[in-house]
FITORTI-740135 format. One record per residue (C-alpha): residue number from 1; residue in one letter; x, y, z. Coordinates in steps of 0.001 Angstrom, whole numbers, always signed. Last residue first. Example, Ala and Ser with C-alpha at 12.3 -4.5 7.8 and 13.67 -1.06 7.14 Angstrom:
ATOM   num   residuo         x         y         z
ATOM     2         s    +13670     -1060     +7140
ATOM     1         a    +12300     -4500     +7800
***
This chain:
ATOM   num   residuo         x         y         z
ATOM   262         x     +4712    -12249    +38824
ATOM   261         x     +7395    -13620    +36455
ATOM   260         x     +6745    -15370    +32946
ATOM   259         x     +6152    -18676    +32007
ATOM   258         x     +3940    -20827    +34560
ATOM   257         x      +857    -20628    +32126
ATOM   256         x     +2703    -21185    +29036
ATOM   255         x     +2764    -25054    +29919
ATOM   254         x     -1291    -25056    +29371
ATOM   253         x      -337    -25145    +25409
ATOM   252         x     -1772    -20782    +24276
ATOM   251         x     -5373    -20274    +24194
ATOM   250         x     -6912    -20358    +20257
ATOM   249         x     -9411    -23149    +20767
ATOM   248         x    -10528    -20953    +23554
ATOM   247         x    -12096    -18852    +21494
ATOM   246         x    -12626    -15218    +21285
ATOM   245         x    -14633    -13156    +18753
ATOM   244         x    -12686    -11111    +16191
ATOM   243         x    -11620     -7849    +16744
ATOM   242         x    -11147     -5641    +12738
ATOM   241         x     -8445     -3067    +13059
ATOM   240         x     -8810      +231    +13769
ATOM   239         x     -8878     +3185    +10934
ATOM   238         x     -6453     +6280    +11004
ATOM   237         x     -7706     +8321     +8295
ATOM   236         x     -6488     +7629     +4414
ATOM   235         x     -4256    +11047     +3094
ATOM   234         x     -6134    +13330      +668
ATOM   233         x     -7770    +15461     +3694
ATOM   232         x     -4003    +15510     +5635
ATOM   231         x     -5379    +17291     +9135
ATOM   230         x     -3183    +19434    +10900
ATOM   229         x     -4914    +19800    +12729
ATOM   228         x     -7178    +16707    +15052
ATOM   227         x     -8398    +13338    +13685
ATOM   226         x    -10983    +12183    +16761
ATOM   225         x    -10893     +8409    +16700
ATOM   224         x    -13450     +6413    +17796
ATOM   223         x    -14255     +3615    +20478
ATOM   222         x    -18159     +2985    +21258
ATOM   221         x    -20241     +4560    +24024
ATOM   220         x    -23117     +5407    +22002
ATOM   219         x    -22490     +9462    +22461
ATOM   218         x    -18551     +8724    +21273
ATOM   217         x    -16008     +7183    +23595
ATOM   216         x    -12765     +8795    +22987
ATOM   215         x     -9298     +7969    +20984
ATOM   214         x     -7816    +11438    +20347
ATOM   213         x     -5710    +12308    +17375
ATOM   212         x     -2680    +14317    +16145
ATOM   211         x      -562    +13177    +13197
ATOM   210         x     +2534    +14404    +11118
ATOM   209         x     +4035    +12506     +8354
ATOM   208         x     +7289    +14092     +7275
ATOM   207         x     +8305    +12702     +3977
ATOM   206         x    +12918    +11894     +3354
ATOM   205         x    +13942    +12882      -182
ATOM   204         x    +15389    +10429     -2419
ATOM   203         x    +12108     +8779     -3309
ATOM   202         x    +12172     +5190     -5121
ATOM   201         x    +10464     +3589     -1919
ATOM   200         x     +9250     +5856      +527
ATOM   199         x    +12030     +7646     +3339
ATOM   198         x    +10400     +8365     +6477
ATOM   197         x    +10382    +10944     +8996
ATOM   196         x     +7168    +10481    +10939
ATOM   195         x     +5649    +12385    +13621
ATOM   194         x     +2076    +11348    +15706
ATOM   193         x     +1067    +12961    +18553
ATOM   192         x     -1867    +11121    +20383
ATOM   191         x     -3791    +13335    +22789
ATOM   190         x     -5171    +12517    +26141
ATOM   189         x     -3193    +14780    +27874
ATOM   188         x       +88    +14161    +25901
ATOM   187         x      +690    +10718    +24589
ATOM   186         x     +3781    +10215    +22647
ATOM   185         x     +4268     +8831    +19293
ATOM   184         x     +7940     +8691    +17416
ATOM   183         x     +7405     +6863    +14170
ATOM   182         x     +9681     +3596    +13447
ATOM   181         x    +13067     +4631    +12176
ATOM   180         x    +13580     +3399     +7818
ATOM   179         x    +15817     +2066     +5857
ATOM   178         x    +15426     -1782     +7133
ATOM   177         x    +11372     -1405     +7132
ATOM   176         x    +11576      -742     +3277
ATOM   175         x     +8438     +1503     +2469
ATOM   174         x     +5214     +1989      +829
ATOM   173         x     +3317     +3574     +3688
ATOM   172         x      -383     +3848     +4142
ATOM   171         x      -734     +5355     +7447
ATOM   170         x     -1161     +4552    +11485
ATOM   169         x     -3319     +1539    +11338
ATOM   168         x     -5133     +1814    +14818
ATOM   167         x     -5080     -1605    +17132
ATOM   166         x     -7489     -1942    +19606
ATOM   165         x     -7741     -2466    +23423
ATOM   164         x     -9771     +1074    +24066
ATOM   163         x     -7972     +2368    +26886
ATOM   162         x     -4808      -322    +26364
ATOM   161         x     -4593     +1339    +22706
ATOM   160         x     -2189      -401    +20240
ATOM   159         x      -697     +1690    +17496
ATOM   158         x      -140       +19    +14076
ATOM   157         x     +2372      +715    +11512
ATOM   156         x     +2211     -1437     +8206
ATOM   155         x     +4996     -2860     +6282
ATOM   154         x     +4847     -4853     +2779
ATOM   153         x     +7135     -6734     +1194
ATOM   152         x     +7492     -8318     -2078
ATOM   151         x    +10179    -11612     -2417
ATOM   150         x    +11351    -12459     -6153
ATOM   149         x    +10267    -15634     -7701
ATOM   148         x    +10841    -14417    -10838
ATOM   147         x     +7695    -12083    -10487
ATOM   146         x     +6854    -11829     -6793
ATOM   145         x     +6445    -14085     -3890
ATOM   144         x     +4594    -12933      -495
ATOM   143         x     +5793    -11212     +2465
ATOM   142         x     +3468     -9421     +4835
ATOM   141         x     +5375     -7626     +7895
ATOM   140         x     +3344     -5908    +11168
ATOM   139         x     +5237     -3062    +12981
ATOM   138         x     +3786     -2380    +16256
ATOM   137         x     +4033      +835    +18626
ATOM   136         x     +2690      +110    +22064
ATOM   135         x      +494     +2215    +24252
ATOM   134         x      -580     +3419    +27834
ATOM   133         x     +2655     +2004    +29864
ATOM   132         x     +5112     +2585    +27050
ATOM   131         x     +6312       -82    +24477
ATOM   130         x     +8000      +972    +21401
ATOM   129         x     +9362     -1156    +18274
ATOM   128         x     +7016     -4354    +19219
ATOM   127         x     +7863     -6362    +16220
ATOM   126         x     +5475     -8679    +13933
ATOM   125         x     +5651    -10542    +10821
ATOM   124         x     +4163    -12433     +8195
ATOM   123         x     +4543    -15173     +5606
ATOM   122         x     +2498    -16226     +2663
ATOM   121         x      +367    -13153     +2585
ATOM   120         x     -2380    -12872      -147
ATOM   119         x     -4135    -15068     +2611
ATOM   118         x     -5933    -11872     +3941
ATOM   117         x     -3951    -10056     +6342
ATOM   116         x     -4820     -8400    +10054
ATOM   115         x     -7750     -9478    +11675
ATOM   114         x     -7638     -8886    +15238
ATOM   113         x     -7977    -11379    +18272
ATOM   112         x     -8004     -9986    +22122
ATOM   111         x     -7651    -12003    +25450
ATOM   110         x     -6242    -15616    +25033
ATOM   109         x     -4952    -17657    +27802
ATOM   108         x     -2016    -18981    +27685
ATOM   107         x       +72    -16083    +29504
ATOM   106         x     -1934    -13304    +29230
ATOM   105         x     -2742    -13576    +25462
ATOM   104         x     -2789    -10896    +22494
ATOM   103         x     -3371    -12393    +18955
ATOM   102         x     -2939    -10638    +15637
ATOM   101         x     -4244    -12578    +12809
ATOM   100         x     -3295    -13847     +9043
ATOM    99         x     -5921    -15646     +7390
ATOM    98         x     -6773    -18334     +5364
ATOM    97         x    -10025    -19276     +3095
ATOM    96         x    -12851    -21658     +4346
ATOM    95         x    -15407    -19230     +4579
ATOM    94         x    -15108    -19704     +8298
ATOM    93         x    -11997    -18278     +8776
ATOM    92         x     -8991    -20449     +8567
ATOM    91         x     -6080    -18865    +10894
ATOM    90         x     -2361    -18413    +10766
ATOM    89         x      -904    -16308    +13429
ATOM    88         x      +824    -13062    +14332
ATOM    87         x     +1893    -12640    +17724
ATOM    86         x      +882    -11519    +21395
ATOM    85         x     +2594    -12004    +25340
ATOM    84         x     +1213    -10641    +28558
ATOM    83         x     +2782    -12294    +31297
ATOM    82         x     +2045     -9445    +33805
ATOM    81         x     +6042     -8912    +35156
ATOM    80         x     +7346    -10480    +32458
ATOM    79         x     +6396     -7968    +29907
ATOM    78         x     +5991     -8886    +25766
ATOM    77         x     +6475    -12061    +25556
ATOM    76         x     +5703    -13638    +22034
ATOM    75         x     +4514    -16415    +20080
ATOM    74         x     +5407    -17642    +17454
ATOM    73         x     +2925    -18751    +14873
ATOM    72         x     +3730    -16908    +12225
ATOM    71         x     +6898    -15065    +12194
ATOM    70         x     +8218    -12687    +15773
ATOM    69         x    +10006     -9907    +17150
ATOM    68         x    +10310     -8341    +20804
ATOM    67         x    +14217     -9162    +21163
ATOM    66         x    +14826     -9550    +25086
ATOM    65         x    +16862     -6949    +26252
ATOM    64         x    +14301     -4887    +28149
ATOM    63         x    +12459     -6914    +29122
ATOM    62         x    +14939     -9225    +31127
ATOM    61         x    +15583    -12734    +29168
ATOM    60         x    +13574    -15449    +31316
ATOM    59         x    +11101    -15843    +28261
ATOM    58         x    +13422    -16621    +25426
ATOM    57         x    +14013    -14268    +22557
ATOM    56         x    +17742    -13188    +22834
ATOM    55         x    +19021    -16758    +23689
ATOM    54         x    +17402    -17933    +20534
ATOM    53         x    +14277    -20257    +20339
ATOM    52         x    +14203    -24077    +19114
ATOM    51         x    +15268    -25761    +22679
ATOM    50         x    +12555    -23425    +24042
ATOM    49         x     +9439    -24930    +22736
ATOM    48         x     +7174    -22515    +21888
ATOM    47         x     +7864    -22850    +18149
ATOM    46         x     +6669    -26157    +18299
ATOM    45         x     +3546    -25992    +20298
ATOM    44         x     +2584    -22887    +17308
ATOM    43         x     +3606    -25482    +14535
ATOM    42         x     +2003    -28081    +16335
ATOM    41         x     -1179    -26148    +16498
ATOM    40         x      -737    -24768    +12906
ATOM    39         x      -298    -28427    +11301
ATOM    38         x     -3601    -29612    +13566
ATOM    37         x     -5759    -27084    +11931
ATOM    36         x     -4278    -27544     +8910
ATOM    35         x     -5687    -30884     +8777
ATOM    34         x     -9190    -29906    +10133
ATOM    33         x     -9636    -27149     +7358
ATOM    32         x     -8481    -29763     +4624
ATOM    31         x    -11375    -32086     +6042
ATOM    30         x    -13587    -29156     +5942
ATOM    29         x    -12326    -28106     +2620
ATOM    28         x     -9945    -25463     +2271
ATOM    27         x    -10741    -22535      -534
ATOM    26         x     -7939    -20997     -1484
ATOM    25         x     -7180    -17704     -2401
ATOM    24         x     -4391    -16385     -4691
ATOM    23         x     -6281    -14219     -7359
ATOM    22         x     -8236    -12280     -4440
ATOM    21         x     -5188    -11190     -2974
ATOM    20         x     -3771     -9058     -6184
ATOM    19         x     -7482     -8111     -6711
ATOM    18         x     -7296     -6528     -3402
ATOM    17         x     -3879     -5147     -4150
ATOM    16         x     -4825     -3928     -7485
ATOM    15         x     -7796     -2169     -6211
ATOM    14         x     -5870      -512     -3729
ATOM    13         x     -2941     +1261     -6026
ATOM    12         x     -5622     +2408     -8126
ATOM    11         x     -7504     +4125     -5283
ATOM    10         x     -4168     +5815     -3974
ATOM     9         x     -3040     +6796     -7597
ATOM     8         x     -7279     +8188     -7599
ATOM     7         x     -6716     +9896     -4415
ATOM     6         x     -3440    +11760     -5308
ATOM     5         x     -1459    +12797     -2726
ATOM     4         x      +173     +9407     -2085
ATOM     3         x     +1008     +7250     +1067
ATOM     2         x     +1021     +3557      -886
ATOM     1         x        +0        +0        +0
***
């Protein structure tokens, strides 16, 4: 996805990824559903295991040291101190097709699902670049194969609320994660402030994104955002990301439970 000033090279730009995504979809069959069930379990159990993790991602390193990245179906820690952990996972909705979703647990058990990537996505990542007491900054990766079997990437920015327990896509941003700083964000009296130095793909010169916002109950007591100046009219508004029910099917193996430090 781009950040353009142009709403129809912005609209254009869309379609084709949609269509892009529509093109590869499968449609699993229950009994195909049921095996990859099972293949994503073990591959979550798997990756759990600590025999298979580095030093820098296992559970007893200190929070601050310990790397706060993960690929499908790892789980991570996030604090020690309240076990919360989260990751990016494989799912098969109930039209039969796959997913990629954000998960949140507190230690095994599960406590927010989000949907985050159709199955245009063949691999996908996560990294917790800041983590401060009322929010964390997120980068999510999709990575899919190109022409000549070449490997596209694509990087989103994502701000999770603890107030409202939702993730808010940031921008649009065609960019290379490795070139780029993450945005700074502070909260200041209730409001959000957003800046963003970044350097697009193909451009020489570096784009300052700048955002302000407030997320507040409205009248019906549901989560919004409140866009505040200076306000980019051409540029996509900050938009949460879709919860999904919870299910228990989707807790962590019971041996997370005694992880972590209270």
């Amino acid at each position: 996805m781009h950040f353009f000033s142009s709403k129809n090279l912005f609209a254009a730009t869309l379609a084709l990824a949609i269509t892009t995504n529509c093109l590869s979809q499968h449609i699993y069959s229950p009994e195909e559903r049921k095996a990859e069930e099972v293949r994503i379990s073990k591959d979550i159990e798997n990756k759990l295991d600590w025999h298979n993790r580095t030093k820098e991602t296992l559970d007893d390193y200190d929070d601050a040291h310990r790397m706060l990245y993960g690929t499908l179906n790892e789980s991570i820690l996030l604090r020690q101190a309240s076990g919360e952990r989260f990751g990016v996972f494989e799912s098969i909705r109930d039209n039969g097709r796959k997913s990629i979703e954000i998960r949140l647990h507190k230690k095994n058990k599960l406590t927010d699902r989000f949907f985050l990537f159709g199955d245009g996505c063949e691999g996908a990542s996560i990294h917790a670049e800041k983590v401060a007491p009322e929010f964390i900054v997120y980068e999510t990766g999709c990575y899919s194969k190109g022409r000549n079997n070449s490997i596209e990437e694509k990087f989103e920015q994502y701000l999770f609320d603890y107030s409202s327990r939702n993730f808010y896509l940031l921008a649009f941003l065609d960019y290379d994660s490795i070139e780029n700083k993450p945005p700074s964000i502070k909260l200041e009296n209730g409001i959000y402030k957003m800046r963003w130095s970044i350097k697009l793909r193909g451009q020489k010169k570096n784009l300052l994104v700048v955002r302000n916002f407030k997320i507040l109950k409205d009248e019906k007591g549901e989560w919004i955002v409140k866009e505040l100046p200076p306000i980019d009219e051409e540029a996509s508004g900050i938009s949460p990301l879709r919860k999904l029910p919870l299910k228990r099917e989707y807790d962590l193996p019971s041996f997370v439970a005694g992880w972590g430090k209270q």
